[in-house]
DRENBA-685046 format. One record per residue (C-alpha): x, y, z; residue in one letter; residue number from 1. Coordinates in nm, 2 decimals, decimal comma, padded with zeros to 4 digits, m for minus. Each point is the difference from the previous one (the first is absolute). Last residue first. Layout:
<rs>
<r><xx>X</xx><yy>Y</yy><zz>Z</zz><residuo>a</residuo><num>NUM</num></r>
...
</rs>
This chain:
<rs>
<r><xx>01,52</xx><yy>m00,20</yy><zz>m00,28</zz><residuo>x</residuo><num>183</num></r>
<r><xx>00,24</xx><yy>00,26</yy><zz>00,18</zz><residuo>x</residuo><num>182</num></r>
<r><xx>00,03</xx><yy>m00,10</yy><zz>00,40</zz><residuo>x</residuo><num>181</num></r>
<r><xx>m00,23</xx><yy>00,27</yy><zz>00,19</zz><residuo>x</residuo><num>180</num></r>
<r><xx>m00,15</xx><yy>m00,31</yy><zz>00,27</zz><residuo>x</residuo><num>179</num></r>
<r><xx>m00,37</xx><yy>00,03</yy><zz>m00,15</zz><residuo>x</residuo><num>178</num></r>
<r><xx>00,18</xx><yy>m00,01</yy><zz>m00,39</zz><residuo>x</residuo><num>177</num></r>
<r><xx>00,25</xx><yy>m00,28</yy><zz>00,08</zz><residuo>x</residuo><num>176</num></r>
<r><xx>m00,39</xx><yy>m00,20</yy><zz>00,05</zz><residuo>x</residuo><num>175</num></r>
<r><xx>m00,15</xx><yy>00,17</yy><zz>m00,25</zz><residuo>x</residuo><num>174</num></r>
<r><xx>00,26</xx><yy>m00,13</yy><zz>m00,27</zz><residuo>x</residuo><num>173</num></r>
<r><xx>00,03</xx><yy>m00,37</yy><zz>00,17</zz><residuo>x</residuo><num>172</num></r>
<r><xx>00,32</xx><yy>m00,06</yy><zz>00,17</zz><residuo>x</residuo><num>171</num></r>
<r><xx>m00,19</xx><yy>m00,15</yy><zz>00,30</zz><residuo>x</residuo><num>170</num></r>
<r><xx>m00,27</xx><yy>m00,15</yy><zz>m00,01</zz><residuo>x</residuo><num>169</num></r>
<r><xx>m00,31</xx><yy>00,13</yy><zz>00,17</zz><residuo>x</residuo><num>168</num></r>
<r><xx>m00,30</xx><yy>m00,26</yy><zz>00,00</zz><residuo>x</residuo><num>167</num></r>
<r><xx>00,27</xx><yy>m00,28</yy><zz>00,11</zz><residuo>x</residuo><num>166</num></r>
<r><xx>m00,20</xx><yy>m00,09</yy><zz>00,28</zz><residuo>x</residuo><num>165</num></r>
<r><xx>m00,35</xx><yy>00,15</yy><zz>m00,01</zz><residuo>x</residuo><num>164</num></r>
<r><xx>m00,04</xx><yy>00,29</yy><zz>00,13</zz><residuo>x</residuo><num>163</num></r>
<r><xx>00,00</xx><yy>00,09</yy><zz>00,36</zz><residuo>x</residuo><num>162</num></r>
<r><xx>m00,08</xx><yy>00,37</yy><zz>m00,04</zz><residuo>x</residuo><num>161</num></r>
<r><xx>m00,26</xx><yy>m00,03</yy><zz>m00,28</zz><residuo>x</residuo><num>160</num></r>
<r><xx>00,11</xx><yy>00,10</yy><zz>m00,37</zz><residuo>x</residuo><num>159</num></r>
<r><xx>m00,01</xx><yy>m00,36</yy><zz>m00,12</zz><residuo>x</residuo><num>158</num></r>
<r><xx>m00,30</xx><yy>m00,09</yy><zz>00,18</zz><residuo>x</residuo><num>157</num></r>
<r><xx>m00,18</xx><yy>00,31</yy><zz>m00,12</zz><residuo>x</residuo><num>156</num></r>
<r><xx>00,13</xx><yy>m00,10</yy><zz>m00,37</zz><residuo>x</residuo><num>155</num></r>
<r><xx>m00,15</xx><yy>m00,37</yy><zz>00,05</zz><residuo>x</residuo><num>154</num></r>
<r><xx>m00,33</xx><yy>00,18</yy><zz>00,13</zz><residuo>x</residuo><num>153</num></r>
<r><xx>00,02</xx><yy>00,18</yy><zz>m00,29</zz><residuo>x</residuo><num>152</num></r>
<r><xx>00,03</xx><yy>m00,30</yy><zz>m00,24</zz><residuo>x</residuo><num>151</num></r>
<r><xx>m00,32</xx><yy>m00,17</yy><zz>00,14</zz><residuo>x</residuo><num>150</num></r>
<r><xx>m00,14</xx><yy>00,30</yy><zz>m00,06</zz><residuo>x</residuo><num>149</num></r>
<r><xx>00,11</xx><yy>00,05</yy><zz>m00,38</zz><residuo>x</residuo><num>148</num></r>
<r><xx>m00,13</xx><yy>m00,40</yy><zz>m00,04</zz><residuo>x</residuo><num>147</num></r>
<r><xx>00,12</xx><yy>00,05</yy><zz>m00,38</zz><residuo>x</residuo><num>146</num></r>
<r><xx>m00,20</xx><yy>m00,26</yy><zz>m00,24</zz><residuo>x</residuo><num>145</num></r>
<r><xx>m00,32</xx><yy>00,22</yy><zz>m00,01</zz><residuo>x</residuo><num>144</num></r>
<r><xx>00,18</xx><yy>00,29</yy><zz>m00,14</zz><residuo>x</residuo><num>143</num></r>
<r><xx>m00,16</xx><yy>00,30</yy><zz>00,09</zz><residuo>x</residuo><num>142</num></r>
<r><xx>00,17</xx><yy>00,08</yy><zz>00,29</zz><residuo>x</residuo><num>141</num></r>
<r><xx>00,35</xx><yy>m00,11</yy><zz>m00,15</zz><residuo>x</residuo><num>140</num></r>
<r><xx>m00,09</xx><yy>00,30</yy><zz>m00,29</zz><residuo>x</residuo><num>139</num></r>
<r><xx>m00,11</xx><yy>00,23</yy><zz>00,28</zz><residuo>x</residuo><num>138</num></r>
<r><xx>00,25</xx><yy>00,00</yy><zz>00,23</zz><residuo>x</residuo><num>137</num></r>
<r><xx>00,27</xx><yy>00,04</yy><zz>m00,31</zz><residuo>x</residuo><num>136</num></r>
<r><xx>m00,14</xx><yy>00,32</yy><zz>m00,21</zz><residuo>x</residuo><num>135</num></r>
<r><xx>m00,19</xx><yy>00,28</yy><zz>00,22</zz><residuo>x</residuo><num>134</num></r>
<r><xx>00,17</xx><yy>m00,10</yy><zz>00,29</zz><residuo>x</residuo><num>133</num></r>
<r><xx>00,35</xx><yy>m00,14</yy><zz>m00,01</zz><residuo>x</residuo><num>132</num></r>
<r><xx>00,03</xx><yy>00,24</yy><zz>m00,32</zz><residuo>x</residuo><num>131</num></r>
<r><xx>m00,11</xx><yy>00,31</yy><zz>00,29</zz><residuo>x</residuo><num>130</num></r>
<r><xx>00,19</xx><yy>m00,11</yy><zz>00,16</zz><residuo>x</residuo><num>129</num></r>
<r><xx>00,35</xx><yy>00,02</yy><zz>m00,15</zz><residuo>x</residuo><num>128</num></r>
<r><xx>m00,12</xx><yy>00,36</yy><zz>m00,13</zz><residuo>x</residuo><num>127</num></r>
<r><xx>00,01</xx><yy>00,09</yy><zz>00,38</zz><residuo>x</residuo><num>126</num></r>
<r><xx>00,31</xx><yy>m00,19</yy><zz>00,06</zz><residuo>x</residuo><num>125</num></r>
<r><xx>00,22</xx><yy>00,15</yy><zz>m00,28</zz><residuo>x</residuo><num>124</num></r>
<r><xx>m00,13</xx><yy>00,36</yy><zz>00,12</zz><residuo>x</residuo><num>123</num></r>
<r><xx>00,10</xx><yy>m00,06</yy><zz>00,43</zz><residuo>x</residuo><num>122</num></r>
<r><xx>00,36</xx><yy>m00,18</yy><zz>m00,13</zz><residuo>x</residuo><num>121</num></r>
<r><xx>00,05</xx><yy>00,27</yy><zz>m00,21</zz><residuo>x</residuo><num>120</num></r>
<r><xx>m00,07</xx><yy>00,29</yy><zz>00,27</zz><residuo>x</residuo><num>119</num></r>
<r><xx>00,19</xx><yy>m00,24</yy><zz>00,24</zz><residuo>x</residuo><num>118</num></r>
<r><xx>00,31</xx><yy>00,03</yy><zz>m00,21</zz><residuo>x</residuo><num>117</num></r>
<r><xx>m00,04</xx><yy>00,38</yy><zz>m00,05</zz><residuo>x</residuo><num>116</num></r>
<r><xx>m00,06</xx><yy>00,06</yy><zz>00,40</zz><residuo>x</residuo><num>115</num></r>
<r><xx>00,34</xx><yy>m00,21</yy><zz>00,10</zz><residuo>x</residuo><num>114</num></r>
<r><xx>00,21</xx><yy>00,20</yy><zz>m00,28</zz><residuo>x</residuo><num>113</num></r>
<r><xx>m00,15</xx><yy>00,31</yy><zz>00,12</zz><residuo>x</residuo><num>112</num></r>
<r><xx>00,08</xx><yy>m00,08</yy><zz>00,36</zz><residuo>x</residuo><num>111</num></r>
<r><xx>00,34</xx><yy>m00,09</yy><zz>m00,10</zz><residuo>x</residuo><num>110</num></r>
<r><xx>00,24</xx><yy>m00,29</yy><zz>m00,01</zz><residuo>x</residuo><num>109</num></r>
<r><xx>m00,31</xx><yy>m00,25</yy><zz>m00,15</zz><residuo>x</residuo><num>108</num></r>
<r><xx>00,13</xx><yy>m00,36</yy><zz>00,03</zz><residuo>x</residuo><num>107</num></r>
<r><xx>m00,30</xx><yy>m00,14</yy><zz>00,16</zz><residuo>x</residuo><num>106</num></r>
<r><xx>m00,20</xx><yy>00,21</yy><zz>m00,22</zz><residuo>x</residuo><num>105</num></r>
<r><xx>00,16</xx><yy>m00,13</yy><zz>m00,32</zz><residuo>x</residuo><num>104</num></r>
<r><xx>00,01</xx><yy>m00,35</yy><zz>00,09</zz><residuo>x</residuo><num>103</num></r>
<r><xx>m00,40</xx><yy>00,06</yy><zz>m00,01</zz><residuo>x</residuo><num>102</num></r>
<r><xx>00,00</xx><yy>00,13</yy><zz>m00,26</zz><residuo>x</residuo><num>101</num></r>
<r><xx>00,18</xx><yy>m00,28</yy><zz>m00,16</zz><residuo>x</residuo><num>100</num></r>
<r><xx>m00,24</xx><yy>m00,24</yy><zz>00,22</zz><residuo>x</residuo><num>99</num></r>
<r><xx>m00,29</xx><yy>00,17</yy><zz>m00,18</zz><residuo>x</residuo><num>98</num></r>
<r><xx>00,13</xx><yy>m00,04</yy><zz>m00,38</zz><residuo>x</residuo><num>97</num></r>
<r><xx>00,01</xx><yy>m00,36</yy><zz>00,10</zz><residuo>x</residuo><num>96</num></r>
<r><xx>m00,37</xx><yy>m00,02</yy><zz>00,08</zz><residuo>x</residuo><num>95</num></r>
<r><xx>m00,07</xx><yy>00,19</yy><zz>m00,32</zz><residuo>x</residuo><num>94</num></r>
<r><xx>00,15</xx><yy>m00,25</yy><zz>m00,17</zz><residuo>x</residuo><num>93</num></r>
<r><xx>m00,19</xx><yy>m00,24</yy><zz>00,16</zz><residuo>x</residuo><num>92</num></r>
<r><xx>m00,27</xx><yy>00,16</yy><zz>m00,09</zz><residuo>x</residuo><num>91</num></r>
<r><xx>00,11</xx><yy>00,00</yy><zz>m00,35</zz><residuo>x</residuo><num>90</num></r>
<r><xx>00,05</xx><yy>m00,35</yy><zz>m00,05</zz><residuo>x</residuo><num>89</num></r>
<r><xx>m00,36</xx><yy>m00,04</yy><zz>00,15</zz><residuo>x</residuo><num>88</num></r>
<r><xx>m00,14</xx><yy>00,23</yy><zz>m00,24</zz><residuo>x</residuo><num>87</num></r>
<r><xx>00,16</xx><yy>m00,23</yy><zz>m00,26</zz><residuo>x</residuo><num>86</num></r>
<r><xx>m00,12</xx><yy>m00,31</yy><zz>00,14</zz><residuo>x</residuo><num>85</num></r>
<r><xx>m00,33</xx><yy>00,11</yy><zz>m00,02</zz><residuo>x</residuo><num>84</num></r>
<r><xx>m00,13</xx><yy>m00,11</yy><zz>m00,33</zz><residuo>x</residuo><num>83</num></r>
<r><xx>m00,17</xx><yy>m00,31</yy><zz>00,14</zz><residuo>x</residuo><num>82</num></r>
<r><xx>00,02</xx><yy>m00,10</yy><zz>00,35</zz><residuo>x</residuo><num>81</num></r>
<r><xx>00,26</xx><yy>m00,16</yy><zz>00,12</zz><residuo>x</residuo><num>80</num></r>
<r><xx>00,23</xx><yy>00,34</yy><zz>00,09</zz><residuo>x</residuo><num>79</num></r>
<r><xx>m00,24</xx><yy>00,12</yy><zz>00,21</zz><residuo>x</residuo><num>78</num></r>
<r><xx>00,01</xx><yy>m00,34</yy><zz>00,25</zz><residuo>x</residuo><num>77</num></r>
<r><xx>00,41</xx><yy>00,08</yy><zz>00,01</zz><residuo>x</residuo><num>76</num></r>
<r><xx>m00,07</xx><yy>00,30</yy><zz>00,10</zz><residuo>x</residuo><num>75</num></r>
<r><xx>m00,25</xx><yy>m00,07</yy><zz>00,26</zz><residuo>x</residuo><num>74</num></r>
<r><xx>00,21</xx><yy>m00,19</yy><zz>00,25</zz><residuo>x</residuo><num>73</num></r>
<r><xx>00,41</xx><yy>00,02</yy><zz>00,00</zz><residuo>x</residuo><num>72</num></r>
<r><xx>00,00</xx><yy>00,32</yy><zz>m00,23</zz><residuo>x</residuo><num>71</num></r>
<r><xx>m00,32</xx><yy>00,16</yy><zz>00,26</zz><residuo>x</residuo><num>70</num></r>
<r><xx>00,20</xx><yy>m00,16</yy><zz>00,30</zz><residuo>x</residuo><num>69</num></r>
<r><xx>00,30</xx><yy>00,21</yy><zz>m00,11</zz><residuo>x</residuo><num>68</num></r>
<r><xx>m00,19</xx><yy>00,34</yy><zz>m00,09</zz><residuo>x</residuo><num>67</num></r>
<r><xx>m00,19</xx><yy>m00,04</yy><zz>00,33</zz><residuo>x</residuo><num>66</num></r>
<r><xx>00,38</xx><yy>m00,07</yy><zz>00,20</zz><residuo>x</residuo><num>65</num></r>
<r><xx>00,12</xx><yy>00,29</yy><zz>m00,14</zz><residuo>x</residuo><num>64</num></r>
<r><xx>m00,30</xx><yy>00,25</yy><zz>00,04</zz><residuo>x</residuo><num>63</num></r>
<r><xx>m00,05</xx><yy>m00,11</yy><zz>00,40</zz><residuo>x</residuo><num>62</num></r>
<r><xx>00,34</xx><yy>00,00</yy><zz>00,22</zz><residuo>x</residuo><num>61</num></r>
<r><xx>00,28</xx><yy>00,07</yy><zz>m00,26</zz><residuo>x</residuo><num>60</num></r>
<r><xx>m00,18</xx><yy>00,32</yy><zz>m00,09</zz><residuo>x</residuo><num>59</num></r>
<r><xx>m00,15</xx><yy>00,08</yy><zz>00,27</zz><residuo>x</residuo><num>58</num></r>
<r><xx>00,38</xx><yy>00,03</yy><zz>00,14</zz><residuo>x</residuo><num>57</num></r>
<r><xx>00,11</xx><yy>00,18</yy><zz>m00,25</zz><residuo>x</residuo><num>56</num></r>
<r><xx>m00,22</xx><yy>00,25</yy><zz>00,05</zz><residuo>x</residuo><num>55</num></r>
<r><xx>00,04</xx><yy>00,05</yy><zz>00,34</zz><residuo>x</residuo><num>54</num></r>
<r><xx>00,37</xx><yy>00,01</yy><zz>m00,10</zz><residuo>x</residuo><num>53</num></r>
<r><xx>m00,05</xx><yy>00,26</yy><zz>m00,24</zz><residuo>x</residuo><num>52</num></r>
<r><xx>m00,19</xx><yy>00,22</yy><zz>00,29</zz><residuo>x</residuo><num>51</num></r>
<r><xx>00,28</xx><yy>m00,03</yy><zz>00,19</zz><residuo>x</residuo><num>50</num></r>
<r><xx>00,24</xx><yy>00,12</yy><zz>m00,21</zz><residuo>x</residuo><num>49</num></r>
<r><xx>m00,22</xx><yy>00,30</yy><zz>m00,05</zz><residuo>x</residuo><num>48</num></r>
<r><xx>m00,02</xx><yy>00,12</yy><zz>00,30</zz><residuo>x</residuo><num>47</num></r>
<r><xx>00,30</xx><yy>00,24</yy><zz>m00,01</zz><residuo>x</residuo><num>46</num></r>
<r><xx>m00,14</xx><yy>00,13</yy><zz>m00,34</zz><residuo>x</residuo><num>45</num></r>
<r><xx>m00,31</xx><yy>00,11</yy><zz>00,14</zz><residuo>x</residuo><num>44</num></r>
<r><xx>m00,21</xx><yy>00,26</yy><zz>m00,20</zz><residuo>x</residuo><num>43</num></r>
<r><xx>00,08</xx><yy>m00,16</yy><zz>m00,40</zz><residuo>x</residuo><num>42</num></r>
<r><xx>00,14</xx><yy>m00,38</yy><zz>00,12</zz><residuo>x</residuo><num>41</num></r>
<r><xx>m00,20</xx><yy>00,01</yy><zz>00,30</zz><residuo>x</residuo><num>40</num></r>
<r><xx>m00,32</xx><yy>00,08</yy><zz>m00,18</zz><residuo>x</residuo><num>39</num></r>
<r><xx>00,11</xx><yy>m00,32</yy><zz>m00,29</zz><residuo>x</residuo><num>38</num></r>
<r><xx>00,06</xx><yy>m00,22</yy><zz>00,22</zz><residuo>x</residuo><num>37</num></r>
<r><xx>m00,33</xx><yy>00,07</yy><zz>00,17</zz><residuo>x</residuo><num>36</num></r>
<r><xx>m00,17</xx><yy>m00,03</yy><zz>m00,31</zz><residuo>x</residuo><num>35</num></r>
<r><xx>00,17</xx><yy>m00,31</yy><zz>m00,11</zz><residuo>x</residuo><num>34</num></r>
<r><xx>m00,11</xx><yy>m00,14</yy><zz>00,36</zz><residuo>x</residuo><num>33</num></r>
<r><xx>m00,39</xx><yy>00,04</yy><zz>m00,06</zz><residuo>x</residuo><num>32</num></r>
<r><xx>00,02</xx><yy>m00,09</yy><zz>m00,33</zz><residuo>x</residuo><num>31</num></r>
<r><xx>00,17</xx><yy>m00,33</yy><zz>00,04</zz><residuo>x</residuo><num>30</num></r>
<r><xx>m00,27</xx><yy>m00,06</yy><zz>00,34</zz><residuo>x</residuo><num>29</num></r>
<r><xx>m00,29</xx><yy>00,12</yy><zz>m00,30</zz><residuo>x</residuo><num>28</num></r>
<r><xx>00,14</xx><yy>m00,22</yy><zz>m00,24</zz><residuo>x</residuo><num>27</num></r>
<r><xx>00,03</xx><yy>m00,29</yy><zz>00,19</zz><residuo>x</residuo><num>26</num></r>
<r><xx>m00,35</xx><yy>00,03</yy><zz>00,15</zz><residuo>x</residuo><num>25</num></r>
<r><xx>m00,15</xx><yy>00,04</yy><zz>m00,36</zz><residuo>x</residuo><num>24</num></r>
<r><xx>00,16</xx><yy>m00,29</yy><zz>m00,12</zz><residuo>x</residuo><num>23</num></r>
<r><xx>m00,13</xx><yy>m00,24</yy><zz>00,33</zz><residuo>x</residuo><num>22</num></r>
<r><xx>m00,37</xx><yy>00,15</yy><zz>m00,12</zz><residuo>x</residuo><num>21</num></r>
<r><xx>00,07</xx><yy>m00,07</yy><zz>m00,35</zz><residuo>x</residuo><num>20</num></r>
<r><xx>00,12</xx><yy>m00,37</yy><zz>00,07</zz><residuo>x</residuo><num>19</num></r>
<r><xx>m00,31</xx><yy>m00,02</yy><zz>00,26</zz><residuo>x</residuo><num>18</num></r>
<r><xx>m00,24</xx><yy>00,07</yy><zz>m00,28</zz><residuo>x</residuo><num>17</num></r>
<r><xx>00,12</xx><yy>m00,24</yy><zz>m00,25</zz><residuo>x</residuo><num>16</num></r>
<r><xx>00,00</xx><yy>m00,26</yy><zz>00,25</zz><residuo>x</residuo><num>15</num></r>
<r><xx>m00,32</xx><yy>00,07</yy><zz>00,02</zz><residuo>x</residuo><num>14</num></r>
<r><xx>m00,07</xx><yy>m00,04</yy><zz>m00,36</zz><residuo>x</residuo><num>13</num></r>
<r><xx>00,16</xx><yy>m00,33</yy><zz>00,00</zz><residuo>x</residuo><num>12</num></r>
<r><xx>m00,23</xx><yy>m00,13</yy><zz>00,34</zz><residuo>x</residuo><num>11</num></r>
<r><xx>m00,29</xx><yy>00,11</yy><zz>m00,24</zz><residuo>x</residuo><num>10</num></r>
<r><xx>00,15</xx><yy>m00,16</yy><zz>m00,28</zz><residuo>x</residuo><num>9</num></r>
<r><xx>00,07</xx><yy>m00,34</yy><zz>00,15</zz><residuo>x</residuo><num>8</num></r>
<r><xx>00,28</xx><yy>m00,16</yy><zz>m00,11</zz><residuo>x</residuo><num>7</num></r>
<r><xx>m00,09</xx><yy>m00,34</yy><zz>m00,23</zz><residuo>x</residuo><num>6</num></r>
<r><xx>00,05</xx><yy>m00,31</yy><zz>00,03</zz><residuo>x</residuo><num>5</num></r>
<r><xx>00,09</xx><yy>m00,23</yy><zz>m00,32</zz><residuo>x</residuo><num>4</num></r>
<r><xx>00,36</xx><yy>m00,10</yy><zz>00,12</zz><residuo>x</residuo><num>3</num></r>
<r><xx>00,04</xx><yy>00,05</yy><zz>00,42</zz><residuo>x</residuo><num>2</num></r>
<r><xx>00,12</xx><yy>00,36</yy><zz>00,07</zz><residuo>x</residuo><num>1</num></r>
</rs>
């Protein structure tokens, strides 16, 4: 953004919107497949395996790649504004704490193992957003130096098929996280 123009808070506050609506799409498809893990692990232990790899597979397809293009894009916008570097810190703690589930579930030997690391994974997400919400959207909405929609449609490029080039590098932790290598 050009020195002494400002983002515009409408646009912001939309931005805002479509952050919780994306949020609450992840969570439900997470939801949706920790469930079923969690049915075939209890009724349909032959299924089971199966489900885990569903899971896995949402996982390195959308909730990976958001948490990396939200440490790429918006984190780093958080972490500028007064008093919320720490929260940041601790987001991206969280983040980490994620891919160790993760790990987890792609190593899980048994159903129950499988259905325990996705249980975590499913909890550590849901109080994830509800920070990203109630805490982080809002404060670079409301700051009229942070273009929050001009950094979303940054994070929909990152996140979109093509990508840009370079947008995934490898060795990064959620990158050896969506192929099942330890972070």
């Amino acid at each position: 953004m050009p020195p002494g123009s400002q983002a515009s808070p409408a646009d912001n506050w939309a931005a805002v919107a479509a952050i919780e609506r994306h949020h609450e799409q992840l969570a439900r498809g997470l939801g949706e497949l920790t469930e079923s893990l969690l049915r075939s692990a209890e009724h349909r232990p032959a299924e089971a395996d199966r489900r885990r790899r569903d899971l896995l597979s949402y996982l390195r397809r959308e909730l990976l790649p958001h948490a990396q293009a939200e440490e790429e894009i918006l984190y780093p916008a958080a972490a500028m504004l007064p008093g919320m570097s720490p929260l940041v810190n601790g987001m991206l703690a969280e983040h980490r704490a994620i891919i160790s589930c993760v790990g987890r579930l792609a190593a899980a030997g048994s159903a129950v193992r499988a259905a325990g690391a996705a249980t975590a994974i499913a909890e550590l997400f849901a109080t994830h957003l509800a920070k990203e919400n109630e805490l982080i959207a809002p404060a670079l909405a409301a700051s009229p130096e942070v273009p929050l929609a001009e950094l979303l449609g940054h994070m929909h490029a990152l996140l979109s098929p093509a990508g840009p080039a370079g947008a995934d590098e490898p060795g990064g932790g959620l990158e050896r996280a969506r192929h099942g290598r330890p972070a």
